[in-house]
C-alpha positions in Angstrom: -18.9 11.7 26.4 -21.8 10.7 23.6 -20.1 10.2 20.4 -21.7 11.7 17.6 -21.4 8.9 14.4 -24.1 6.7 13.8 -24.0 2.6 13.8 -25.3 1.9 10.1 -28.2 0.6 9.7 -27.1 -1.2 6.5 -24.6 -3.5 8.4 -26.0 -7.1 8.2 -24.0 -9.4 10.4 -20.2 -10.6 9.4 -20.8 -10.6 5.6 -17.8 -9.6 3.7 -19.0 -8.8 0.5 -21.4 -6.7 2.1 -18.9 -4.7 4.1 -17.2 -4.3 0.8 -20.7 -2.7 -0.9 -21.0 -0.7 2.6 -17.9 -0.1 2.0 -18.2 1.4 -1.5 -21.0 3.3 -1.3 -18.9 5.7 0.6 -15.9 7.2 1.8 -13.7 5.0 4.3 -10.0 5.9 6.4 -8.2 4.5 3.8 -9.9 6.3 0.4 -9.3 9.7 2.1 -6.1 9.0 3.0 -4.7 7.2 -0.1 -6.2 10.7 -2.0 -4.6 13.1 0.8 -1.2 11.4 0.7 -0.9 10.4 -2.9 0.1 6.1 -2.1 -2.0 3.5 -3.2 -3.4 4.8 -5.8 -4.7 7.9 -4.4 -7.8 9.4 -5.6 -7.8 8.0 -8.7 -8.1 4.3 -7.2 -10.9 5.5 -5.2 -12.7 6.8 -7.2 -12.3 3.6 -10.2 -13.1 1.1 -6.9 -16.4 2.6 -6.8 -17.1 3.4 -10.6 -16.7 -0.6 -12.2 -13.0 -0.6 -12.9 -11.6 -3.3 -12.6 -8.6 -2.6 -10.1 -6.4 -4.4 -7.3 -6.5 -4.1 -3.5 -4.5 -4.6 -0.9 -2.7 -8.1 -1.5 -4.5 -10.6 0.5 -1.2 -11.6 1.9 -1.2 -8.4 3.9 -4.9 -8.0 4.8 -4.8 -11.6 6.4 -1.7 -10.8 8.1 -3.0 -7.8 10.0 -6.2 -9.4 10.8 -4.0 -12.0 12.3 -1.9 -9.3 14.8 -4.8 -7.1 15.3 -5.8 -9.7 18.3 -2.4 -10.2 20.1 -1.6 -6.4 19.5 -4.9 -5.1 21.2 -4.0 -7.7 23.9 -0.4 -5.7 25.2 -2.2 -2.3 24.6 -3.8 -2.2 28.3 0.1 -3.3 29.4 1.4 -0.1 27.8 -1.9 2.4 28.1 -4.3 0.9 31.3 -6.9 1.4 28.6 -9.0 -1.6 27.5 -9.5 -2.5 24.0 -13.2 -2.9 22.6 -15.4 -2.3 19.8 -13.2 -3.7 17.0 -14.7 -3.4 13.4 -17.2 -1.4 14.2 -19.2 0.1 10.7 -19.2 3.5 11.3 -20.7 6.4 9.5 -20.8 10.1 10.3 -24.4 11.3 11.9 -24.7 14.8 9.7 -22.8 12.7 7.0 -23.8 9.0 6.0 -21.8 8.4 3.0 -18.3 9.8 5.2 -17.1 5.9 7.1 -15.0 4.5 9.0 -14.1 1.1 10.0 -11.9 1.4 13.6 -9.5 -1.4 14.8 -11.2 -0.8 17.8 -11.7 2.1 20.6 -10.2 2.9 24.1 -11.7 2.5 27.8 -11.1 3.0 31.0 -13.1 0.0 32.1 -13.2 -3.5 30.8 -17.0 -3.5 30.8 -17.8 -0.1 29.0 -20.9 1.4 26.5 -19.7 3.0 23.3 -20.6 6.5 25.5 -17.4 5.4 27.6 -15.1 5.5 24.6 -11.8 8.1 25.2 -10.1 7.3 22.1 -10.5 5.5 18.7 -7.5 2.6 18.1 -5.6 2.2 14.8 -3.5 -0.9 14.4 -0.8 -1.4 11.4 1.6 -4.0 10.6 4.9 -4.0 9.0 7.6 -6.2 8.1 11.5 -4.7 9.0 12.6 -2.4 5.6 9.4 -1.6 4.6 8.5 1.5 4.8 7.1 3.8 7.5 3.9 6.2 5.7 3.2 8.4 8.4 1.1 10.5 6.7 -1.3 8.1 5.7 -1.4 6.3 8.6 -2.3 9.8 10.6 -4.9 10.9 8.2 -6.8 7.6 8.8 -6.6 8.6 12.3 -7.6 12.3 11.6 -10.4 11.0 9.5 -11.6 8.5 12.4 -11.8 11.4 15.0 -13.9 13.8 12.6 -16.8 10.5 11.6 -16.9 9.4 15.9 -16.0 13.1 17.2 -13.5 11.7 19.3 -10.9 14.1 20.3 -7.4 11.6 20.0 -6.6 8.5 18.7 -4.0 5.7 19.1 -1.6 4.7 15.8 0.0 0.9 16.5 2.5 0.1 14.3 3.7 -3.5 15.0 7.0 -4.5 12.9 6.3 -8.6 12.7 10.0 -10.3 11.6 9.4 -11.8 8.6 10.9 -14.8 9.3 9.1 -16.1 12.4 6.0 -14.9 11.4 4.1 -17.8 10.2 0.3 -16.7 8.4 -1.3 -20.5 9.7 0.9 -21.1 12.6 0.8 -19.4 16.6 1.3 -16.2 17.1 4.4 -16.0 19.3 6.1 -12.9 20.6 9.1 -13.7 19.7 7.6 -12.8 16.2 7.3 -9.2 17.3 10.4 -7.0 16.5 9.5 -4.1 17.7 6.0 -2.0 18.9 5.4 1.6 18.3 2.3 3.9 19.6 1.6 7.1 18.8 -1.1 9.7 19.8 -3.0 11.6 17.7 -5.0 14.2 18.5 -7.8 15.9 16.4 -6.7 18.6 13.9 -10.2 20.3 12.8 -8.1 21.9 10.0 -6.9 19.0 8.1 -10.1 17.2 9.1 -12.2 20.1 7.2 -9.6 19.7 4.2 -10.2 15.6 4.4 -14.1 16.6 4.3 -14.0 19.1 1.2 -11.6 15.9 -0.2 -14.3 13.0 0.5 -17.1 14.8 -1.1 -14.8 15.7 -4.1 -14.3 12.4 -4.6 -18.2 11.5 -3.8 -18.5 14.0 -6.5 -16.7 12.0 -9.1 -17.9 8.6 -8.7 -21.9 9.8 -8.7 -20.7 11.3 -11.8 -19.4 8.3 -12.8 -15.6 10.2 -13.9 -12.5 9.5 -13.0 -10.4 12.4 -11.5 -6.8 13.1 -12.7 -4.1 11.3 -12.1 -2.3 13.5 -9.4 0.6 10.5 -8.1 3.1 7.7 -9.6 1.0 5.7 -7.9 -1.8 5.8 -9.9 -0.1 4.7 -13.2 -1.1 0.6 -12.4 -5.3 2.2 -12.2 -4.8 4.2 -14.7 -3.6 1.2 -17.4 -6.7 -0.6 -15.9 -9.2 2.2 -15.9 -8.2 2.5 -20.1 -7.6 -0.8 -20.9 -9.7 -0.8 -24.1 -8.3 0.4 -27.1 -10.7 1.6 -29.7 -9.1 3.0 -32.7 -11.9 5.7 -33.8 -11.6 7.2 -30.6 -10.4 11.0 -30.0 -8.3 12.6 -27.5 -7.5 16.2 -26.8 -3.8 16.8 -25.5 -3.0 20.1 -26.7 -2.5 21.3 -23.2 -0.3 18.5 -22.5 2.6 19.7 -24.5 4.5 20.7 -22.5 4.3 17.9 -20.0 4.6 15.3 -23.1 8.5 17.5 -23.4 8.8 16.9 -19.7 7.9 13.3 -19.9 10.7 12.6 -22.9 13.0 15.0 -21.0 12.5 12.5 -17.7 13.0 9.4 -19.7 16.4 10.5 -20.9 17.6 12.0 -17.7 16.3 8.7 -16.0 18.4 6.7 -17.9 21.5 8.6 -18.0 21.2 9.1 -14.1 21.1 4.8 -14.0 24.5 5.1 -16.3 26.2 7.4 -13.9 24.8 5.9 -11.0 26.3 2.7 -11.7 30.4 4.0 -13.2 29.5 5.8 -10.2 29.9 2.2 -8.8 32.3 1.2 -10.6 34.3 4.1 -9.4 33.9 3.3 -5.9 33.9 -0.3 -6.0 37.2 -0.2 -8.2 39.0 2.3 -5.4 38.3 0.3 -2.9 39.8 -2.5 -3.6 40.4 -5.7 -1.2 38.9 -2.9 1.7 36.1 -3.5 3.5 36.0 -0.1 5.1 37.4 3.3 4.3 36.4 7.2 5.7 36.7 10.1 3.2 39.1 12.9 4.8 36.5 15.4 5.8 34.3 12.4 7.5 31.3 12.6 5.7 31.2 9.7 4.0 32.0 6.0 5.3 32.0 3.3 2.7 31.7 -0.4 3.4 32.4 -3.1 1.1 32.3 -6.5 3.2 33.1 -9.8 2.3 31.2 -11.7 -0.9 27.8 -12.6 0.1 26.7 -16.4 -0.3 23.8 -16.9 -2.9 21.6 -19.3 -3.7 22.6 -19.3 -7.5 21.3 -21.2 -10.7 24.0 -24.1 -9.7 23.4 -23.8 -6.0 19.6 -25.1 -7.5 21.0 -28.0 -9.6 23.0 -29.2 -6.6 19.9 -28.8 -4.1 17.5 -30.6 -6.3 20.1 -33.5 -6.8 20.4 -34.0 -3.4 16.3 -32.9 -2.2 14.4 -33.5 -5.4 14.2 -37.2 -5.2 12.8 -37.3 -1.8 10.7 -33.7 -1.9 9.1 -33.7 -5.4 6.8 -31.0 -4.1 9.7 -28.9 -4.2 9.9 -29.1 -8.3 8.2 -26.3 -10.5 8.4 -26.4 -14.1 9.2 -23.0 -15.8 9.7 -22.2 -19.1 13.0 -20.6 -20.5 11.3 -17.7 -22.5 14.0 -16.3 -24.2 15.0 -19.6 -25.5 11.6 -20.3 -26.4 11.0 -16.8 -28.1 14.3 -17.2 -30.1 13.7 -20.9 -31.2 9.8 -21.1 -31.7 8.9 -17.1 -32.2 5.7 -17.7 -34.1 4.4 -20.7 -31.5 5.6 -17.9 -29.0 3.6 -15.3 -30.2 0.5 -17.7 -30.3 0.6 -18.1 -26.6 0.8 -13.7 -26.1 -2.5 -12.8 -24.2 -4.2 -9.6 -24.3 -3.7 -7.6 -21.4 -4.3 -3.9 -19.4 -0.9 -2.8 -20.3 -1.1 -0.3 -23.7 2.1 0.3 -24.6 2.5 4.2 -25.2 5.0 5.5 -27.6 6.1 9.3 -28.1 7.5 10.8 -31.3 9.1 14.4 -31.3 7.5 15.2 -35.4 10.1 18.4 -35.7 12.8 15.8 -35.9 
């Protein structure tokens, strides 16, 4: 078949900074679906990426760590598929639209020597680590959104869980590293990908504004502080519609913290019926509580002892930290020299009937 994106012509050779301008100037996989799905961010870190705010990405941490499995993972694909892996990276834009991108993990073959017009599928690689969690939704919409920009008609979701603990970011890549593989294919839905298209170009609408959209997700709260980190006391706000969710808001604030009260006699409760049990089954067999032996910890002595014993030989092993609260209750005023300004406003409510 002949794909229908377009190469950009804007793509130099393997310059970061300029994939992140590339980048920027658009809409990629992972703006559409952070603003489809509401995580990281969502629209409102989308959009305040491509307006000046200053905002965090993805931790370093995990960007290196799936660049590092995106290799070995492509490698077992033709094991489990018979399809070979090529393409990777590629800077993609849509041919009718230049400013809708993509940046695949890499497309499928049937040969190990193809052209791009041999392509059957476009390849999306994730990694995990066990307990984290599993957002199907956004990982499907970057698939969605990378069928609509190449007009392939499936694509292939790898989600590689990587133990934690043999996974080492400057050492081999083993197997043994590998807990557990997952692929999953999905195939084009021209119904969401019309609703991820009237979504991209609402955002495009926003940042050639140069206006933040509103806040739609919890997860935008972290952008948000960023995007209004400046205080200016002359300034003016309008929140006579906001009422009503300002009630809400103090409503959720007590109900949050009565719900942590209950939650923990809750435990109490539980913990105190239990007993010297490690295992008991209510009657209608609903609900099976475990309460094992004490754990081991590695508590503030446990330190002392370790360093007595390590410190001496492994002085790299030594951080200095400061006791704050003893600081801020013995030198308050020195304390308060050292405070720095930061993005975080505090916000205070005040009911004025009372």
């Amino acid at each position: 078949m002949t794909l229908q994106f377009e190469k950009s012509d804007e793509r130099p050779d393997t310059n970061h900074d300029d994939w992140i301008e590339w980048r920027l100037d658009g809409i990629g996989g992972s703006d559409v679906a952070a603003a489809y799905s509401g995580l990281y961010g969502g629209a409102y870190k989308a959009v305040a990426l491509r307006i000046g705010v200053d905002v965090d990405e993805i931790p370093a941490e995990y960007a290196e760590r799936g660049k590092r499995w995106e290799g070995p993972i492509a490698d077992g694909i033709i094991a489990h598929t018979g399809l070979y892996v090529g393409g990777e990276q590629m800077w993609l834009q849509h041919a009718d639209r230049p400013r809708h991108r993509c940046t695949p993990d890499g497309f499928l073959f049937d040969t190990p020597e193809p052209t791009m017009d041999d392509a059957l599928a476009g390849l999306e690689i994730k990694t995990r680590f066990p307990h984290a969690p599993w957002p199907w939704h956004y990982w499907i919409t970057q698939c969605q959104w990378g069928m609509y920009v190449t007009g392939l008609p499936r694509w292939l979701l790898v989600i590689a869980t990587i133990d934690s603990e043999l996974d080492q970011p400057t050492g081999a890549l083993t197997a043994e590293a590998v807990a557990d593989v997952k692929y999953r294919w999905v195939y084009a839905d021209e119904l969401m990908q019309a609703n991820l298209v009237d979504l991209a170009d609402e955002l495009l609408g926003y940042v050639d504004a140069g206006r933040l959209p509103p806040p739609t997700s919890a997860d935008a709260l972290p952008y948000v502080k960023a995007a209004n980190a400046e205080a200016d006391a002359t300034a003016t706000a309008d929140i006579d519609d906001l009422a009503d969710l300002i009630s809400r808001y103090e409503e959720l604030k007590q109900a949050e913290k009565a719900a942590k009260e209950e939650r923990v006699t809750a435990e109490a409760v539980i913990r105190d019926r239990m007993g010297e049990a490690t295992e008991a089954l209510t009657s209608d067999g609903r609900w099976r509580v475990r309460c094992g032996v004490p754990v081991r910890k590695f508590t503030v002595q446990s330190e002392v002892d370790f360093l007595e014993v390590y410190g001496p030989k492994h002085p790299e092993l030594i951080i200095e930290t400061l006791n704050r609260d003893l600081a801020k209750s013995t030198m308050p005023d020195e304390y308060d020299d050292f405070r720095l300004a930061t993005r975080d406003r505090r916000l205070t409510i005040k009911n004025m009937e009372e």
